[in-house]
ZAGUTOR-570821 format. One record per residue (C-alpha): residue in one letter; x negated, y, z negated. Coordinates in pm, 1 decimal, decimal comma, padded with zeros to 6 digits. Layout:
BEGIN
{'a' {X Y Z}}
...
end
This chain:
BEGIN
{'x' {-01311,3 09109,0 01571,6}}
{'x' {-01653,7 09155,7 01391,5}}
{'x' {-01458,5 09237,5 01086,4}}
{'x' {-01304,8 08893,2 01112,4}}
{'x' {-01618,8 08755,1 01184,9}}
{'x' {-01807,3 08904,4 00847,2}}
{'x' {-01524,4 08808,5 00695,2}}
{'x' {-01494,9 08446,1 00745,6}}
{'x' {-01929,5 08468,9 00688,0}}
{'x' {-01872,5 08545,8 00348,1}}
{'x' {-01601,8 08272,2 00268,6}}
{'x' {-01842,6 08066,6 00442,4}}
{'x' {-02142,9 08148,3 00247,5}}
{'x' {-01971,7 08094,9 -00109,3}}
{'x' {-01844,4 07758,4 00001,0}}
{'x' {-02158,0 07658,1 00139,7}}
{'x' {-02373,9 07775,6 -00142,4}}
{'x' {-02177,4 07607,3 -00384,8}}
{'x' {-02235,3 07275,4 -00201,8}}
{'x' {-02505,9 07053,1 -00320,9}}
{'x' {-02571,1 06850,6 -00010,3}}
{'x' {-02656,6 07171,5 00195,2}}
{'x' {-02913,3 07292,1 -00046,1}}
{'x' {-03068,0 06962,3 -00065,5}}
{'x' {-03123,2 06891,4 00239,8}}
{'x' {-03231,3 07255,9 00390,1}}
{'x' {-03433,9 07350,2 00054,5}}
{'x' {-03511,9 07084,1 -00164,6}}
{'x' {-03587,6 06841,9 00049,1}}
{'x' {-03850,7 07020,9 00247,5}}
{'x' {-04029,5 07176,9 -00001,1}}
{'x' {-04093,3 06819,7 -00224,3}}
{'x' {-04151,5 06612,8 00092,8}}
{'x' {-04446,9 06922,5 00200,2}}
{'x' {-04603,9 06876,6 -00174,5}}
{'x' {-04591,5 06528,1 -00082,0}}
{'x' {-04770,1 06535,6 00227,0}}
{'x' {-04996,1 06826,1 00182,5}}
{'x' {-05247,9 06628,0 00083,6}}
{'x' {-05259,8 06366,7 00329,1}}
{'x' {-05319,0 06588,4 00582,7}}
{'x' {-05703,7 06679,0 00403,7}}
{'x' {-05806,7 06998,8 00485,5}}
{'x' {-05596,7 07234,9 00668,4}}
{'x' {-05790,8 07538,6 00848,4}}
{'x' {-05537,2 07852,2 00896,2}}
{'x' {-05424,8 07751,2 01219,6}}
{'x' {-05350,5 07405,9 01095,2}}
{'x' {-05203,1 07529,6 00828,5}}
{'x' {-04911,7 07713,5 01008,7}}
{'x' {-04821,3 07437,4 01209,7}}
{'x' {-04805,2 07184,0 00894,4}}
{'x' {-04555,7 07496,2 00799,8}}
{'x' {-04395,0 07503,6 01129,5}}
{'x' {-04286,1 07135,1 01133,4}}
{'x' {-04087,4 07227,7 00827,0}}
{'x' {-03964,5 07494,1 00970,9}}
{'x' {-03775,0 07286,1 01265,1}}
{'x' {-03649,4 07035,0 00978,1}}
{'x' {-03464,3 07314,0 00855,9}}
{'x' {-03351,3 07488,6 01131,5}}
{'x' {-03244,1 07161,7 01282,3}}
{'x' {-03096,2 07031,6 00962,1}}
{'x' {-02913,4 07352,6 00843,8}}
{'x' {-02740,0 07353,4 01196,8}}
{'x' {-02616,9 06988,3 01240,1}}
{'x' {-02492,5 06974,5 00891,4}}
{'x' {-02299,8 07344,5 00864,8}}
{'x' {-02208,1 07390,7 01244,8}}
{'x' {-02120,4 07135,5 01403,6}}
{'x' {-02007,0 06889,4 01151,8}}
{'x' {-01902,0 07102,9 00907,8}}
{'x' {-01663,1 07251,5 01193,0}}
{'x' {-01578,6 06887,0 01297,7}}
{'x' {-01519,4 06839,9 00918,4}}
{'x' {-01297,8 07123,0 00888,3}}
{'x' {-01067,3 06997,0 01208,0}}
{'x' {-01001,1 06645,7 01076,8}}
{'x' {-00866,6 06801,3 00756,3}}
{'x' {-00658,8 07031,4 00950,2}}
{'x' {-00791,9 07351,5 00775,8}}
{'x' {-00950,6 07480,5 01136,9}}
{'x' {-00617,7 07527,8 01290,5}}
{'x' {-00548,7 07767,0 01026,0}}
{'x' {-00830,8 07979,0 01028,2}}
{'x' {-00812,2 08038,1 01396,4}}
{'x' {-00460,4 08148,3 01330,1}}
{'x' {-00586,1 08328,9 01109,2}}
{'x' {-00852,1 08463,3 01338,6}}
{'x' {-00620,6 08504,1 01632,3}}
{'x' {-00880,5 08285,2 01851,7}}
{'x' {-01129,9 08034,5 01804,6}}
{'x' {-01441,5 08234,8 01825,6}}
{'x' {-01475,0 08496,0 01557,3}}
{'x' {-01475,9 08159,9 01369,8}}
{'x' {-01750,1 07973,5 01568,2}}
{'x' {-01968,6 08315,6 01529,4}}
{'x' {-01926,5 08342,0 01167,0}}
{'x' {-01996,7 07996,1 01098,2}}
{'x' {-02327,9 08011,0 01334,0}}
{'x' {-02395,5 08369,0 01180,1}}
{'x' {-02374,9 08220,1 00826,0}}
{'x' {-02630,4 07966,3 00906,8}}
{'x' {-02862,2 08251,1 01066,4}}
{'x' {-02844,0 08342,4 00707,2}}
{'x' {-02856,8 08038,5 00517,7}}
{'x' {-03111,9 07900,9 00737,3}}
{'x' {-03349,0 08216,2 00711,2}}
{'x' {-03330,3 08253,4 00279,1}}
{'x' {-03364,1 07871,0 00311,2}}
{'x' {-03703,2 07911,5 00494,3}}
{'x' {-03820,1 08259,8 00309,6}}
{'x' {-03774,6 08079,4 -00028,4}}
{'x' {-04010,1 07769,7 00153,1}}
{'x' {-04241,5 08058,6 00282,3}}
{'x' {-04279,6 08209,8 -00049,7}}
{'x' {-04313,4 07870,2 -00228,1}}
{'x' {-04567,9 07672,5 00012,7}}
{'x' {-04729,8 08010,8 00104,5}}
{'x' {-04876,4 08090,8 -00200,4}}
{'x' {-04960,4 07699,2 -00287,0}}
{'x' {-05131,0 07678,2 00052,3}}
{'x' {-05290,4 08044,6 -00007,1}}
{'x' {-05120,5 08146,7 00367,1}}
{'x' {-04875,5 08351,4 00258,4}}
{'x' {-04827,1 08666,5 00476,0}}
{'x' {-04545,2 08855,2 00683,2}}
{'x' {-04639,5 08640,8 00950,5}}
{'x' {-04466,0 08327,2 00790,9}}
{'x' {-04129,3 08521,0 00770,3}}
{'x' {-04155,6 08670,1 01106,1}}
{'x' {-04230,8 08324,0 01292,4}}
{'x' {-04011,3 08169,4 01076,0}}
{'x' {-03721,6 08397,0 01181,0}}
{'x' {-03786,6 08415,6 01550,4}}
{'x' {-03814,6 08014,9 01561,4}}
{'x' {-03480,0 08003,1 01399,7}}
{'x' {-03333,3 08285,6 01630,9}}
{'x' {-03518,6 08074,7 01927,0}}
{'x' {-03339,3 07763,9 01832,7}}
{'x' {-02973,9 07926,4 01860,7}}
{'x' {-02857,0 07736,6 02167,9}}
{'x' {-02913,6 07429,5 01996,8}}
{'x' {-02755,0 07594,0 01687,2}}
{'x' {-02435,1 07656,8 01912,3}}
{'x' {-02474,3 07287,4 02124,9}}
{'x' {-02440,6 07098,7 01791,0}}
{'x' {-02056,6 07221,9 01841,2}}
{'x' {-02046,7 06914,0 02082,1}}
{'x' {-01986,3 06720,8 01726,8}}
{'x' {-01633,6 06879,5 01755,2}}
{'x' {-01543,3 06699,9 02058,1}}
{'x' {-01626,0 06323,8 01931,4}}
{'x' {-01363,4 06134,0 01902,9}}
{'x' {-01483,8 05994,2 01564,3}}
{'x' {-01422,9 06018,0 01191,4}}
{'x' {-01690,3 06251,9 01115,2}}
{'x' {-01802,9 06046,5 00772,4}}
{'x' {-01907,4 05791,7 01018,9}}
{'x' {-02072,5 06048,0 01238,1}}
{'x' {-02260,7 06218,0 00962,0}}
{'x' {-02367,4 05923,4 00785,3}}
{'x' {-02579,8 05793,4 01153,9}}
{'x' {-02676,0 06180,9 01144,1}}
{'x' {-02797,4 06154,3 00795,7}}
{'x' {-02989,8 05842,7 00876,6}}
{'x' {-03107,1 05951,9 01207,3}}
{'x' {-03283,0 06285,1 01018,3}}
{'x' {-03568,3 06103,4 00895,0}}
{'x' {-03699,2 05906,8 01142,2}}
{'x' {-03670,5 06170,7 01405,4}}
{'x' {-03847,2 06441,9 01201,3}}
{'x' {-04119,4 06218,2 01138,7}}
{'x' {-04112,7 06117,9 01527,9}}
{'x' {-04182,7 06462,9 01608,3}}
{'x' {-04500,7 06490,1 01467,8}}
{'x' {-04605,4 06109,4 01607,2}}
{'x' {-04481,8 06098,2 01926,3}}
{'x' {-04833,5 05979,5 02062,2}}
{'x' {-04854,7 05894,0 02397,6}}
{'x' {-04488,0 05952,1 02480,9}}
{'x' {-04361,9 06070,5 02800,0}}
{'x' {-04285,9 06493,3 02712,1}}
{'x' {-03915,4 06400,9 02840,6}}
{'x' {-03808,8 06161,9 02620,4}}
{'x' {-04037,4 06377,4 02305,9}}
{'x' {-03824,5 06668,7 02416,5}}
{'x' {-03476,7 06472,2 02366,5}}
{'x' {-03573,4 06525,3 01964,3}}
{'x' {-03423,8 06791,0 01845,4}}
{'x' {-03722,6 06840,7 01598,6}}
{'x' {-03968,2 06842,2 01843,1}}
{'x' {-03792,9 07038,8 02061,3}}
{'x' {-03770,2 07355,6 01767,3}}
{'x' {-04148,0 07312,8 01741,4}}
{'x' {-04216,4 07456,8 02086,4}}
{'x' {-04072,9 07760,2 01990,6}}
{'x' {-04373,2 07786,0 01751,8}}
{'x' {-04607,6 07697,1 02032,6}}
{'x' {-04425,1 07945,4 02188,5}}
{'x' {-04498,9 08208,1 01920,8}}
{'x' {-04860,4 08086,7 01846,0}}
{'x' {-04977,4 08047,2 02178,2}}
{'x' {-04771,6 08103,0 02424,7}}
{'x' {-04713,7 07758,8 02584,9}}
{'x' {-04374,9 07635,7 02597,3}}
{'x' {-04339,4 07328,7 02860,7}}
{'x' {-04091,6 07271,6 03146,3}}
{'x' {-03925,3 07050,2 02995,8}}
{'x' {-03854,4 07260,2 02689,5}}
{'x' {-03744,4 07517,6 02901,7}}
{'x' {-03470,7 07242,5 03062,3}}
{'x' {-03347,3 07126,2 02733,0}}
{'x' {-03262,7 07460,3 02635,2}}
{'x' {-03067,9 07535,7 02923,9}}
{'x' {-02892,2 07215,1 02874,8}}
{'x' {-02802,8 07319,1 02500,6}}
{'x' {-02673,9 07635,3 02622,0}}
{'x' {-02420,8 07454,2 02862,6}}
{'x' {-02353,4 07188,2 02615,0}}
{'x' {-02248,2 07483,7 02352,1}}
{'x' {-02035,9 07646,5 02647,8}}
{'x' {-01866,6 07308,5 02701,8}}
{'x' {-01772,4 07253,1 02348,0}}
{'x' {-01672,5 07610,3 02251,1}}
{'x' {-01425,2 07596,6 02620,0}}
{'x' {-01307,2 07219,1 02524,7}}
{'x' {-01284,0 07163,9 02140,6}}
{'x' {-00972,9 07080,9 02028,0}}
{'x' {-00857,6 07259,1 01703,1}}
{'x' {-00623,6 06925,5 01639,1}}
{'x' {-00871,9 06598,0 01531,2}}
{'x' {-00745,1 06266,8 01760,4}}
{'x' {-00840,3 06046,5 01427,9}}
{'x' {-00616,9 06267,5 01195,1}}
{'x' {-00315,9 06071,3 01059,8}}
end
């Protein structure tokens, strides 16, 4: 099977690569919007520093997951191409790994080419970025796996990723200004729920309710991988 599964990585990794949307969005955009904002932030001590680092992080990781997992595989059923691979794969998941072990990989030279660029403009740059980095992303794979629920929707998946699309924004920049929010509705963003995996890291806090929503992702990623459908109900 793991043959299979590196297989369909690579295939996975050239298409993706090759795709301008995916590098915008887990690269480019990061790294301009956090020359943007450096500054407004004034002066960052160390500790500040990382966290400035770890909100990009989550935009990443949460990013690079919604847009090659789940609706890239959602993508791939309404033009009837993932009914072929998993004939080709025999069953559905050596496919569902290798497109969830292809953004492992993605995701982590997305954020060690971030690391290396921001690091060495915010003079932080150390193993300690890559390591956090990498163990936030690792953290976040439930939610990596629960974004197959986009499989399930009954919905042309244009429509679905352009309210995604929109929806990126606002909620990223929620995350950091979530004020005087209940933590149960701040823990329904996916953005802000990735950053506790840094406060995790940093200083070992990570809330109840953080520690709910990830159970929930991890039976939300059960339920889709058991229920989705390899045939799309909008395909003509």
């Amino acid at each position: 099977m793991w043959i299979k599964v590196w297989s369909f990585t690579l295939l996975n990794l050239k298409i993706q690569i090759s795709e301008k949307i995916a590098v915008v969005w887990s690269l480019l955009f990061p790294v301009v919007f956090a020359f943007m904002y450096k500054n407004s932030n004034g002066q960052l001590d160390d500790e500040g520093k990382m966290y400035y680092m770890a909100f990009f992080w989550s935009f990443i990781i949460v990013v690079t997951f919604i847009q090659n997992v789940g609706l890239y595989l959602a993508r791939l059923r309404e033009m009837g191409q993932l009914k072929t691979y998993v004939l080709i794969a025999g069953t559905k998941t050596p496919f569902i790994l290798s497109a969830l072990l292809t953004q492992i990989i993605f995701c982590y030279l997305s954020m060690s080419i971030f690391n290396l660029v921001l690091g060495v403009y915010m003079d932080i740059l150390s193993v300690k970025l890559f390591l956090y980095s990498a163990l936030m992303m690792l953290c976040s794979l439930p939610f990596g796996a629960a974004t197959l629920i986009l499989t399930t929707l009954p919905a042309k998946v244009s429509s679905t990723a352009a309210i995604i699309n929109i929806a990126f924004i606002p909620l990223s920049w929620l995350a950091n200004h979530s004020g005087s929010l209940p933590e149960l509705l701040k823990i329904l963003n996916p953005f802000y729920f990735v950053i506790q995996f840094y406060l995790l890291l940093a200083y070992g806090d990570f809330g109840f309710e953080a520690g709910g929503m990830l159970a929930l992702y991890a039976l939300a990623a059960l339920y889709s991988i058991r229920t989705m459908s390899l045939s799309s109900p909008v395909q003509r």
